[in-house]
Residue frames relative to the residue before (quaternion, step in Angstrom):
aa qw qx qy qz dx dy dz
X 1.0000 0.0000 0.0000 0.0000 0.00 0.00 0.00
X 0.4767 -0.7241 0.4620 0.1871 3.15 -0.78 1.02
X 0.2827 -0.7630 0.5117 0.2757 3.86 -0.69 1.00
X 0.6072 -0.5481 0.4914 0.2991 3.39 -1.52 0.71
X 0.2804 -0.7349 0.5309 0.3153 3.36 -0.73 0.95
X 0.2907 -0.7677 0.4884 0.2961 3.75 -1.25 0.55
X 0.5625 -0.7382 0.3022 0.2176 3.07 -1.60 1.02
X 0.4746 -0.7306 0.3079 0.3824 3.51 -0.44 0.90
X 0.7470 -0.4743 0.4407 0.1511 2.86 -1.78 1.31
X 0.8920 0.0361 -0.0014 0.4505 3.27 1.10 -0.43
X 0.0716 0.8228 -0.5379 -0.1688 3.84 -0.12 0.34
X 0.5529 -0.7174 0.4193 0.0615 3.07 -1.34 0.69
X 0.0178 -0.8931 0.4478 -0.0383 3.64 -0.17 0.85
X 0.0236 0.8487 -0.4870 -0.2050 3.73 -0.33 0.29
X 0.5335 -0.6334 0.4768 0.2946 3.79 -1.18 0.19
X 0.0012 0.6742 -0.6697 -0.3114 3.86 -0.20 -0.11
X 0.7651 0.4457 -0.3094 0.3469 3.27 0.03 -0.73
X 0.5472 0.6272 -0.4687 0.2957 3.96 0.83 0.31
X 0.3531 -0.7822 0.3455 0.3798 3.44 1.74 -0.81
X 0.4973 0.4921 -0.4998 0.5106 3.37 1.52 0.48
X 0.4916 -0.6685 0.5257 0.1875 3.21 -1.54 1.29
X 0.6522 -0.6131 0.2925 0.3366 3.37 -0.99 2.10
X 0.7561 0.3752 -0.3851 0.3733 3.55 0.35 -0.56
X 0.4368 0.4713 -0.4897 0.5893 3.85 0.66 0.55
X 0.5455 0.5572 -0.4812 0.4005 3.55 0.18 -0.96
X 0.7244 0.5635 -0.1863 0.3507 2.94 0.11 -1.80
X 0.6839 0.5054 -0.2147 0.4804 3.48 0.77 -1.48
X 0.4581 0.6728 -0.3540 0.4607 3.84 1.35 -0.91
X 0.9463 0.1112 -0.0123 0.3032 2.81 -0.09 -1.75
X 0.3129 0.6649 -0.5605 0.3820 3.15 1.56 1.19
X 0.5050 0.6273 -0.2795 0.5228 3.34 1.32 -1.68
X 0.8714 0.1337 -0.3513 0.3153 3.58 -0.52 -0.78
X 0.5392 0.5158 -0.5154 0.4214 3.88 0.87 -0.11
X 0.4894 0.6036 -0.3506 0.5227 3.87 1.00 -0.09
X 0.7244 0.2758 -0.2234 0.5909 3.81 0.70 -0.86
X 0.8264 0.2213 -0.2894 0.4292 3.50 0.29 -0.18
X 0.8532 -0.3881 0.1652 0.3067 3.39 0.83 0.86
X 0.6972 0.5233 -0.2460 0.4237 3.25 0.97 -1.48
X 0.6633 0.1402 -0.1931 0.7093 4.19 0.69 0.40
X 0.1270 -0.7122 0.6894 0.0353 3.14 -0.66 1.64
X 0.7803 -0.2399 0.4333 0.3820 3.73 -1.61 -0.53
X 0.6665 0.2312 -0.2720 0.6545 4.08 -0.54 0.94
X 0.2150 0.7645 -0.5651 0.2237 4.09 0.83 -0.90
X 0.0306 0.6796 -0.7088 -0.1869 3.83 -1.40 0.18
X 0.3984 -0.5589 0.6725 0.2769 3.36 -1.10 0.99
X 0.4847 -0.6045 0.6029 0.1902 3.06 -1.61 0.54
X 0.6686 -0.6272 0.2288 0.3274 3.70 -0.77 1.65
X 0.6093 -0.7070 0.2148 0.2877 3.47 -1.07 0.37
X 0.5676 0.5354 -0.2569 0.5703 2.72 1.91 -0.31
X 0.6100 0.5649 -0.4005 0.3853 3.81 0.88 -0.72
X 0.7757 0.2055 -0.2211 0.5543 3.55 1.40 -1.02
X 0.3287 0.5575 -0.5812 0.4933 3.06 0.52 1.17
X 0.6708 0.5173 -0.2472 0.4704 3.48 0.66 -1.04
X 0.8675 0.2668 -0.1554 0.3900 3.66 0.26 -1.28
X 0.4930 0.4090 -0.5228 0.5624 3.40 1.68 0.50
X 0.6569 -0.5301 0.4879 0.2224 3.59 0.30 -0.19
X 0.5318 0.6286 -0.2791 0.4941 4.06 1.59 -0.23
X 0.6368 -0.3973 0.5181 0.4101 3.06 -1.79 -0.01
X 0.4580 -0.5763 0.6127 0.2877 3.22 -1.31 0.27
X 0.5423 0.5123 -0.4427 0.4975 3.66 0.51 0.14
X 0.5056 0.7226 -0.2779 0.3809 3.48 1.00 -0.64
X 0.7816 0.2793 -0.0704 0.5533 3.20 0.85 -1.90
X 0.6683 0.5393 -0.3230 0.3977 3.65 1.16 0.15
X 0.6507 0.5196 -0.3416 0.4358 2.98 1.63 -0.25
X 0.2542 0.6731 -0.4170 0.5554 3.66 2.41 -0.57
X 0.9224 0.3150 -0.1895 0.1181 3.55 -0.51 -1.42
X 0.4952 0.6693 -0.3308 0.4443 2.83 2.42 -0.66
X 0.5472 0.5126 -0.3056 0.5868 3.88 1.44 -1.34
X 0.8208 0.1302 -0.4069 0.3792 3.51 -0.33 0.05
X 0.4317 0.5126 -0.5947 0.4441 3.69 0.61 0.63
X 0.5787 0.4672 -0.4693 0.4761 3.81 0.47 -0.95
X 0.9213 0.2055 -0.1046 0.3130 3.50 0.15 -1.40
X 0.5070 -0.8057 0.1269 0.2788 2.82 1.40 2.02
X 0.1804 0.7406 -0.6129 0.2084 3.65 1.11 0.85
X 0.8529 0.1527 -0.0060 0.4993 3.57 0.21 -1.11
X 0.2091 -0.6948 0.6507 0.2239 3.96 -1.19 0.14
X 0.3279 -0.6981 0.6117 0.1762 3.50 -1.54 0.68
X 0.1356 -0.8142 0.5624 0.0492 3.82 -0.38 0.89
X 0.2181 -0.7564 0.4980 0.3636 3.90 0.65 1.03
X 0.7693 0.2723 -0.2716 0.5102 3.75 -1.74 0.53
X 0.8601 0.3135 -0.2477 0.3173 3.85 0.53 -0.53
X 0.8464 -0.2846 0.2904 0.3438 3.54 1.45 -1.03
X 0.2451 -0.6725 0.6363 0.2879 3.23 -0.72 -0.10
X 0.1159 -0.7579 0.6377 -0.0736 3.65 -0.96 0.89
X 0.4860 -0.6258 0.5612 0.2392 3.79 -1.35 0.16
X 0.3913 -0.8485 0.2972 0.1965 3.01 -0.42 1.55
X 0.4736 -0.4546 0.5422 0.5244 4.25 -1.00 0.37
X 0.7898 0.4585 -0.3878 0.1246 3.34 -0.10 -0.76
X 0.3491 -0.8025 0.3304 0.3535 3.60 -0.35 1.16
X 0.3598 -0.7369 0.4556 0.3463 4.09 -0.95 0.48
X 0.0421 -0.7695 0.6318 0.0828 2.88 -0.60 0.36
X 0.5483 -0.7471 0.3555 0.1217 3.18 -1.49 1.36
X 0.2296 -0.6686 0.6136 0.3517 3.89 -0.62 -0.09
X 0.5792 -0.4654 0.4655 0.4808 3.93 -1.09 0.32
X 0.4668 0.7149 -0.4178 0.3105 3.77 0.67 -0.47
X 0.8036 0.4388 -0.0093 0.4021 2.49 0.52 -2.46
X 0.5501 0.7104 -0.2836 0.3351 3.38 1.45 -0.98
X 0.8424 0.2193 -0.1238 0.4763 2.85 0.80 -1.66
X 0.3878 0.6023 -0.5412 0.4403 3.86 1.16 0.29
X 0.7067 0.3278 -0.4089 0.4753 3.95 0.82 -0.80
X 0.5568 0.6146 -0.4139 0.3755 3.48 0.23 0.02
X 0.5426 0.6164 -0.1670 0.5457 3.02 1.10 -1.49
X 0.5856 0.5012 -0.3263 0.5472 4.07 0.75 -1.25
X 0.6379 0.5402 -0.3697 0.4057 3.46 0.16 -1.99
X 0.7433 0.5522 -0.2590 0.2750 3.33 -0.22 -1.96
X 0.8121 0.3974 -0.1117 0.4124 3.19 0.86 -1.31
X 0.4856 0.6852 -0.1770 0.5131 3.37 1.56 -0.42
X 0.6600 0.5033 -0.0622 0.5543 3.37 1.33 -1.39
X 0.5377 0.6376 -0.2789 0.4760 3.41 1.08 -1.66
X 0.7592 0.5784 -0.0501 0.2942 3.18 0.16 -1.95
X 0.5938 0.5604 -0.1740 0.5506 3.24 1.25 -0.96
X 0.8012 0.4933 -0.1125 0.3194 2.83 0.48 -1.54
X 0.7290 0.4088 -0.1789 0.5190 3.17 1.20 -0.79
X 0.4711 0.6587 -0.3567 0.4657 3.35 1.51 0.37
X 0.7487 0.2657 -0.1727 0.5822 3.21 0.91 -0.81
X 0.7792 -0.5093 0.2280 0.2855 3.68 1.17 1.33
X 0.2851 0.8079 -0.3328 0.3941 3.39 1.64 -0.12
X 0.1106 -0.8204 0.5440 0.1373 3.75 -0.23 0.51
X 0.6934 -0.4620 0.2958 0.4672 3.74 -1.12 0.49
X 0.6583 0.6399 -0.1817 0.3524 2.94 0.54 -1.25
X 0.6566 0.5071 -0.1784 0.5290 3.61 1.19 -1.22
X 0.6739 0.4640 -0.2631 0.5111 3.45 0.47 -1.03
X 0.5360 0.4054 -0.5072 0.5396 4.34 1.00 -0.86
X 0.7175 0.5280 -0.3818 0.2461 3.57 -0.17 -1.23
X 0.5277 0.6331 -0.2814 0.4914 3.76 1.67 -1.14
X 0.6034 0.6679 -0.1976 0.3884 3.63 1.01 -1.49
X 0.6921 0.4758 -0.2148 0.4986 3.27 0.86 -1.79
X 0.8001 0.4901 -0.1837 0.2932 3.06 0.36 -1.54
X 0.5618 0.5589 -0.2212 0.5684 3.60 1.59 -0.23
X 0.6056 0.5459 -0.2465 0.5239 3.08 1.15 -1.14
X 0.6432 0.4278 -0.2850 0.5675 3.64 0.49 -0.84
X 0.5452 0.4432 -0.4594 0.5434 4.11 0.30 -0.53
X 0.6745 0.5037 -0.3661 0.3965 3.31 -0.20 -0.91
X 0.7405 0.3636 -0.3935 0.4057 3.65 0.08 -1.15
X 0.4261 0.7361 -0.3897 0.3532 3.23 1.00 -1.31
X 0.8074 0.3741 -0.1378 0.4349 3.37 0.00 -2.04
X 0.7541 0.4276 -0.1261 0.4823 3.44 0.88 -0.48
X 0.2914 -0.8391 0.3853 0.2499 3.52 1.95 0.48
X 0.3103 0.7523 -0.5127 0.2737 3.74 0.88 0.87
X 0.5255 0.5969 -0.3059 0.5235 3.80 1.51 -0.63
């Protein structure tokens, strides 16, 4: 009997129009499926050439995504087996912190005002999310 393949833990998406070059993207949204759970520790990334293929890029692209997060021990390369999410936990510098934020923000921004969204809307979206949150999290 044939096993069900499982679905991936993550899918990938890229922006042309955000101006952040695809292979950050990538690196982005390795980092946040890591913080919010969805790619846990052992994780396989999906091969360089397969997501190379189903984003539509150079394969150099997705190798240069995987080479930066090997330096910055997000992920390990196991020749013949993968790429995998590293044990090792990351920890951030205030730098790094607020450069990914800085991504988010702008990433979000961008979007948002694409689809006509005004500054002003999107603060009010912020607050109002922001408050849920404490709520849920009995900080209020």
């Amino acid at each position: 009997m044939a096993k069900l393949k499982e679905e991936p833990a993550l899918e990938f998406s890229l922006d042309v129009k955000s101006g952040v070059p695809f292979y950050k993207q990538i690196i982005f949204q390795v980092e946040m499926a890591i913080a919010d759970g969805r790619l846990e520790k052992g994780a396989q990334l999906p091969t360089v050439r397969s997501l190379a293929v189903d984003l539509s890029i150079n394969p150099n692209t997705v190798a240069r995504a995987y080479a930066e997060m090997e330096i910055r021990n997000i992920v390990v390369t196991q020749q013949g087996s993968g790429t995998f999410i590293s044990d090792k936990k990351v920890t951030l510098d205030a730098i790094e912190r607020e450069r990914i934020l800085s991504q988010i923000t702008k990433e979000y921004l961008t979007k948002a005002s694409s689809y006509g969204f005004t500054l002003e809307e999107i603060q009010q979206v912020i607050e109002d999310l922001g408050a849920e949150a404490q709520k849920k999290e009995g900080t209020v």
